[in-house]
C-alpha positions as a printed Julia matrix, in Angstrom:
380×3 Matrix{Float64}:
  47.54   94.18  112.21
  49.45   91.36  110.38
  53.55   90.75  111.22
  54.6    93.1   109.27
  52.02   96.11  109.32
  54.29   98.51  111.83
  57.7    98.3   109.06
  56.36   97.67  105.63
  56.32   99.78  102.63
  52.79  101.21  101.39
  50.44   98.88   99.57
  48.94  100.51   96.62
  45.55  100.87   97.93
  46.89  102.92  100.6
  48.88  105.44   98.0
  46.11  107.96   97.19
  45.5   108.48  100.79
  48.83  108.8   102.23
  49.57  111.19   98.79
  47.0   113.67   99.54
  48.06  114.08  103.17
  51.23  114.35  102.1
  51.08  117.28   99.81
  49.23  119.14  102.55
  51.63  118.58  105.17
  53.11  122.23  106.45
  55.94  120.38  107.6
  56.81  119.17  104.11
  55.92  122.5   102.46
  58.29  124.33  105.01
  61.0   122.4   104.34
  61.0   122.09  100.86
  60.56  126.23  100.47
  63.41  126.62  102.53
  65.46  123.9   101.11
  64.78  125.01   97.52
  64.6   129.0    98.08
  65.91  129.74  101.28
  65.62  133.57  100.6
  62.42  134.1    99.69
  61.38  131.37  102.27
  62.55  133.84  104.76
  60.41  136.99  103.24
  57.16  134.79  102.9
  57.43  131.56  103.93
  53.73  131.17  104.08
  52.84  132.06  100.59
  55.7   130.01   99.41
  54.63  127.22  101.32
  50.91  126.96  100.23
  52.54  127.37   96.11
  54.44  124.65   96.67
  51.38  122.28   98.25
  49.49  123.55   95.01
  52.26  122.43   93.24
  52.23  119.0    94.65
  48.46  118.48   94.28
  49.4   119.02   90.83
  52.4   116.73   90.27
  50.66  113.84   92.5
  47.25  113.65   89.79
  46.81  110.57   88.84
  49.1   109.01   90.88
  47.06  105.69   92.33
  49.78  103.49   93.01
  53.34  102.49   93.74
  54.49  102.3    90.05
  53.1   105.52   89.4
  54.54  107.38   92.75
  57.9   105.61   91.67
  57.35  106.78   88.1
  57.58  110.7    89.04
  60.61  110.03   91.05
  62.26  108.63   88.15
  62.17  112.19   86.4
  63.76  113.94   89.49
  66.78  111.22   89.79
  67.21  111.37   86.22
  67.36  115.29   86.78
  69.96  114.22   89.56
  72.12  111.96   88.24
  72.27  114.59   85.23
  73.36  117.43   87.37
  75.16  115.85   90.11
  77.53  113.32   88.57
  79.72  113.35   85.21
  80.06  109.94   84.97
  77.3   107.46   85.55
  77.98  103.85   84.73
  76.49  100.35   85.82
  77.95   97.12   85.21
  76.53   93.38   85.42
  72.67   94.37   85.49
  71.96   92.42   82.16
  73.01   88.88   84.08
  69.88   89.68   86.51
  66.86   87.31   85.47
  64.24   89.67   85.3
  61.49   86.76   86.95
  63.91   86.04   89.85
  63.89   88.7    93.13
  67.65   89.53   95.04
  68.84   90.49   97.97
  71.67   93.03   97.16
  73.55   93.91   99.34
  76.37   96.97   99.16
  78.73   99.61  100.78
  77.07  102.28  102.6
  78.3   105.95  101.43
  75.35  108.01  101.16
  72.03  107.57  103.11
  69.35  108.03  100.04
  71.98  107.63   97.25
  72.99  104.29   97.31
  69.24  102.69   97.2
  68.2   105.83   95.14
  70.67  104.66   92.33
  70.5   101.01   92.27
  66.78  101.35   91.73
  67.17  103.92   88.29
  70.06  101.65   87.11
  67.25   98.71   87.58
  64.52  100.52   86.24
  67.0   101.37   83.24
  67.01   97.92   82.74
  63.52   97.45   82.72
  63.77   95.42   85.99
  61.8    95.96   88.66
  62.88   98.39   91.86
  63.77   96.89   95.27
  62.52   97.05   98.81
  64.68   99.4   100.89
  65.83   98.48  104.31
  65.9   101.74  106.67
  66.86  102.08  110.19
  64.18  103.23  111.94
  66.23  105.73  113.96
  66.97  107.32  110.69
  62.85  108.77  110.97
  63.25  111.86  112.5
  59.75  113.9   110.67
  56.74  112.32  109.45
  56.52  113.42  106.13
  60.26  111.53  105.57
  58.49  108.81  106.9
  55.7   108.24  104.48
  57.96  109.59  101.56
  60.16  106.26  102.82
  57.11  103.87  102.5
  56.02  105.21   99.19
  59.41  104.42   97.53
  59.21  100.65   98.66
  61.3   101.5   102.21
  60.65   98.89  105.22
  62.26   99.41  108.71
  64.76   97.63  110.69
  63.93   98.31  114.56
  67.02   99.58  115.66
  65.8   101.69  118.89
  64.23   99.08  121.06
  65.27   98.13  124.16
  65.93   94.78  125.89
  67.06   92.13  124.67
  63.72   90.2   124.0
  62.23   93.01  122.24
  65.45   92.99  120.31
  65.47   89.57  118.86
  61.59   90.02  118.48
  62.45   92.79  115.46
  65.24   90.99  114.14
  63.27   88.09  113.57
  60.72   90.46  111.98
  62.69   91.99  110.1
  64.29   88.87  108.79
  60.8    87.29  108.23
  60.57   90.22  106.13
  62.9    89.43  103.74
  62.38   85.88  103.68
  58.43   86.9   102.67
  59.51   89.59  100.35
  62.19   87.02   98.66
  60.37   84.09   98.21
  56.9    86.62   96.67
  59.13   88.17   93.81
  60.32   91.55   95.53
  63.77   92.55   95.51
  65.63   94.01   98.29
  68.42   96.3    99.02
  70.28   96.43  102.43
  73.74   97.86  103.3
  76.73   95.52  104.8
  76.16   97.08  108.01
  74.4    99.32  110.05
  74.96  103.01  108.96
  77.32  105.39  106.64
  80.8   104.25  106.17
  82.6   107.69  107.61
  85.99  106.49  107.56
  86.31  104.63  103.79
  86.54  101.65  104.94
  83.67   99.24  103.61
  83.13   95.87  105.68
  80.48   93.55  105.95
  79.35   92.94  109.54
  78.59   89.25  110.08
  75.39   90.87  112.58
  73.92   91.39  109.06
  73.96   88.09  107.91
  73.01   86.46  111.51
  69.72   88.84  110.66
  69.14   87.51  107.17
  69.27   83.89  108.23
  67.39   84.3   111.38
  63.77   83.42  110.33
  65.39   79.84  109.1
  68.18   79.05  111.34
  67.22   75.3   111.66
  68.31   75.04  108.05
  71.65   74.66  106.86
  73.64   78.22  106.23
  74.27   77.33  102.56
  70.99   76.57  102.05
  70.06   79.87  103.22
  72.19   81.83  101.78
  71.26   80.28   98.42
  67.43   80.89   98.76
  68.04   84.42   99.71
  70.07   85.02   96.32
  72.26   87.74   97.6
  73.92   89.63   95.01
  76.94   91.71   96.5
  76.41   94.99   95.0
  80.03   97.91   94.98
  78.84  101.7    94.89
  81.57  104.0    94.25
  81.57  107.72   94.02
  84.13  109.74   93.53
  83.24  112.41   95.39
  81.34  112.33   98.65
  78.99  115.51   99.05
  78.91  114.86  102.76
  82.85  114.62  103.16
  82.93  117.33  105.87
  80.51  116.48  107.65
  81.35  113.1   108.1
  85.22  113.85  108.5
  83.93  116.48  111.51
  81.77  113.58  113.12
  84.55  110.99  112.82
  87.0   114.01  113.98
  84.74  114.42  117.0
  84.63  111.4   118.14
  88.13  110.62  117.77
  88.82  113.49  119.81
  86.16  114.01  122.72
  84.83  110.51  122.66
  81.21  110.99  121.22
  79.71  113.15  118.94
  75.65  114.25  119.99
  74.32  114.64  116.38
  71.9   117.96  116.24
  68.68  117.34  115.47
  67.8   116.79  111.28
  71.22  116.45  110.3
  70.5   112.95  109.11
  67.92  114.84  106.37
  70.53  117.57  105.73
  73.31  114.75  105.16
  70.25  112.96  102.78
  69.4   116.5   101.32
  73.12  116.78  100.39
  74.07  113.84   99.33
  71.25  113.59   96.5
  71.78  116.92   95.42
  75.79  117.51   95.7
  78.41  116.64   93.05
  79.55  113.3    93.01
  81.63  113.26   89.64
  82.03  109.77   88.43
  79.93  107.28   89.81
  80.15  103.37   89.56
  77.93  100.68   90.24
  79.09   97.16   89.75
  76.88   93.53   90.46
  78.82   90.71   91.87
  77.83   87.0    91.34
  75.38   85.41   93.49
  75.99   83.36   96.48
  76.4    80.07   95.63
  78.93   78.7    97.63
  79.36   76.32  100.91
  79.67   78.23  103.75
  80.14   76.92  107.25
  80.05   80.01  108.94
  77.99   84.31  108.85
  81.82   85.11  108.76
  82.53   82.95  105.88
  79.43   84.62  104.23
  80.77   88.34  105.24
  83.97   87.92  104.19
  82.73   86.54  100.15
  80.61   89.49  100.1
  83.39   91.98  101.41
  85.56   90.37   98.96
  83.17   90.73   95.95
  82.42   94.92   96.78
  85.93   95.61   98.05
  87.69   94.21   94.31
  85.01   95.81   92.21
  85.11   99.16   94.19
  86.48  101.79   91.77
  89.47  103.77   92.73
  89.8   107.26   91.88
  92.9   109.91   91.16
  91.16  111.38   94.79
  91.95  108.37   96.51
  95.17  107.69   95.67
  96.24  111.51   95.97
  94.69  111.45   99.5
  96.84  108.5   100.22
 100.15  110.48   99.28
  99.03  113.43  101.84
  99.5   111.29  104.56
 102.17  110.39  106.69
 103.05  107.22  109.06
 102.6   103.77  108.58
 100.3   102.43  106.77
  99.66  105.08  104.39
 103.42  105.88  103.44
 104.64  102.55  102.5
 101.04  102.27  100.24
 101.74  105.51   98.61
 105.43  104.72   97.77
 104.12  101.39   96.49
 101.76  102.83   94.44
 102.37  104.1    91.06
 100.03  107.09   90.85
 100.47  109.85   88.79
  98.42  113.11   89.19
  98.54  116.48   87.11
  99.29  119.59   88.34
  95.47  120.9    87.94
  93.57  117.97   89.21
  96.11  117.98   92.13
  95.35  122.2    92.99
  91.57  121.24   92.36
  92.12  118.59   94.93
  93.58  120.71   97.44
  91.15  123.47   97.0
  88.27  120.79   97.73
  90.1   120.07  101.02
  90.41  123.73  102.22
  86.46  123.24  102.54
  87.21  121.11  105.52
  88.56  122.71  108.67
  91.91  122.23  109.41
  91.79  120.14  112.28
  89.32  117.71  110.71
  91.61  117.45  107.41
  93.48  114.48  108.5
  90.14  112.79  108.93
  89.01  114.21  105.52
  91.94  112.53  104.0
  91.91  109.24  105.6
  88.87  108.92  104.53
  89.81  109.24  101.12
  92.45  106.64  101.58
  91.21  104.16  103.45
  89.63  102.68  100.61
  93.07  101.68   98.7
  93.86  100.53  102.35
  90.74   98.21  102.7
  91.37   97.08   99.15
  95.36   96.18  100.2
  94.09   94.12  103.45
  91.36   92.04  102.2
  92.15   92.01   98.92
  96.09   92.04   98.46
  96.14   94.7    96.0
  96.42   98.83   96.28
């Protein structure tokens, strides 16, 4: 086993292999029948189980590498973007040198979605797809697993324990992207570890400690240059998984933790792909290029690069006037925000969909974004 064998995506030797097993998995067949017909899934979940694996040997044919696995995947997040959003736009792609690789790195909304759409707006562009950096505690089920590796996905050790084992897979990890850099792949991390649930996008300087790791006898600015991080802002205007993260955020507000059940992490990814997102905005930043005598220096460029290109939406700003107290009344009676009468009743019939004691959560959430912009920024 080299370094990097136990977090790195697939080769494409291994593809055929790993596709084949996949298809005949029963626990991917299981849960796609009763993900995509739930009621019939309960009447005959076996038959419907072995017409979907016939299905897959089907769709997989000819399928021998990366590319191709990637090229199939295309077709269902063009299907995706189609259905789920009304709005899909992408700014400051045609500045990217098509021979050069990146390290972008962006807000964290959605757990698949984010990655998911910065590689179609790349591959719209005829630029090549990124490696995806994934918590490892995010693998709950094998299948997800080797789904994660086919798409390019490498792991970040998150669950081991002591501290030597600790720095041992941050180094790897940051080896990682210092390899995959400097050999022409892309990559895509988020500013910090896991979903934003309260709307409030920051860059935690851990992040950057990571990236620099595997050269830290070098000068920071020299690091950060040979890395070429792009900053990278994601903004949807709706978040499928607003409940749920507004009840998790609720929860631990008010009892002090929140035990997650097991697979809600591939429910959350289930419904973020596939719910409505309306408008959705991706805008590049410029490359870091500047001298930087500190990780905080470096986190605070990139949160100031996402946090003034993040779009703003009618949602946000009519979540901000919901609220009361300090901050959020003085922002709202600064702001000049105008809403109609429908899109306001359509707004409050999309919060009724949260419970009631998780609303104020639901709301802030919403906010919190025109607040972020207003403290690192200076602007609502």
């Amino acid at each position: 086993m080299n370094d990097f064998d136990d977090i790195r995506p697939y080769y494409d030797e291994e593809v055929t292999g790993v596709l084949e097993q996949l298809v005949r998995d029963p626990d991917l067949t299981s849960f796609l029948a009763s993900w995509l017909a739930p009621r019939i899934n309960k009447i005959m979940p076996g038959i419907l189980s072995s017409l979907l694996s016939l299905y897959l040997q089907r769709a997989i044919r000819g399928v021998h590498d990366i590319a191709g696995f990637q090229q199939i995947v295309a077709g269902y997040v063009r299907k995706l973007v189609r259905d789920g959003t009304t709005e899909f736009t992408y700014d400051g792609f045609d500045s990217l040198e098509a021979d050069q690789a990146y390290l972008f790195i962006s807000n964290h909304r959605d757990i698949a979605g984010d990655s998911m759409l910065l590689d179609y707006a790349l591959y719209l562009n005829q630029l090549e797809t990124v490696r995806i950096a994934i918590g490892d505690n995010l693998v709950q089920r094998e299948f997800a697993t080797s789904i994660m590796r086919l798409n390019k996905g490498f792991f970040i050790k998150r669950s081991v324990g002591g501290p030597r084992k600790a720095y041992a897979a941050l180094l790897q990890s940051s080896e990682y992207i210092k390899h995959s850099i400097r050999s022409g792949h892309s990559i895509w991390i988020a500013q910090s570890e896991g979903r934003s649930k309260d709307g409030f996008d920051l860059t935690d300087p851990a992040i950057i400690k990571m990236f620099v790791l595997a050269d830290r006898k070098k000068p920071l600015s020299d690091v950060i240059r040979q890395l070429n991080i792009v900053p990278l802002s994601i903004s949807y205007e709706f978040d499928p998984c607003d409940v749920l993260k507004a009840t998790e955020v609720g929860r631990i507000n008010d009892q002090g933790s929140y035990d997650k059940p097991p697979g809600e992490d591939l429910l959350s990814l289930v419904r973020g792909l596939n719910g409505q997102k309306g408008r959705v905005i991706l805008r590049l930043g410029e490359k870091l290029d500047g001298d930087f005598e500190s990780v905080d220096e470096v986190a605070a460029e990139i949160d100031r690069q996402i946090i003034s290109q993040l779009e703003l939406f009618p949602v946000n700003y009519w979540a901000l006037s919901r609220l009361d107290g300090e901050p959020y009344q003085t922002l709202a009676e600064n702001s000049d925000f105008r809403i109609e009468k429908k899109d306001a009743l359509a707004l409050a019939n999309r919060l009724k969909g949260c419970p009631p004691e998780y609303r104020p959560y639901w709301l802030k959430m919403y906010a919190n974004p025109v607040l972020n912009r207003q403290q690192v920024v200076g602007q609502p």
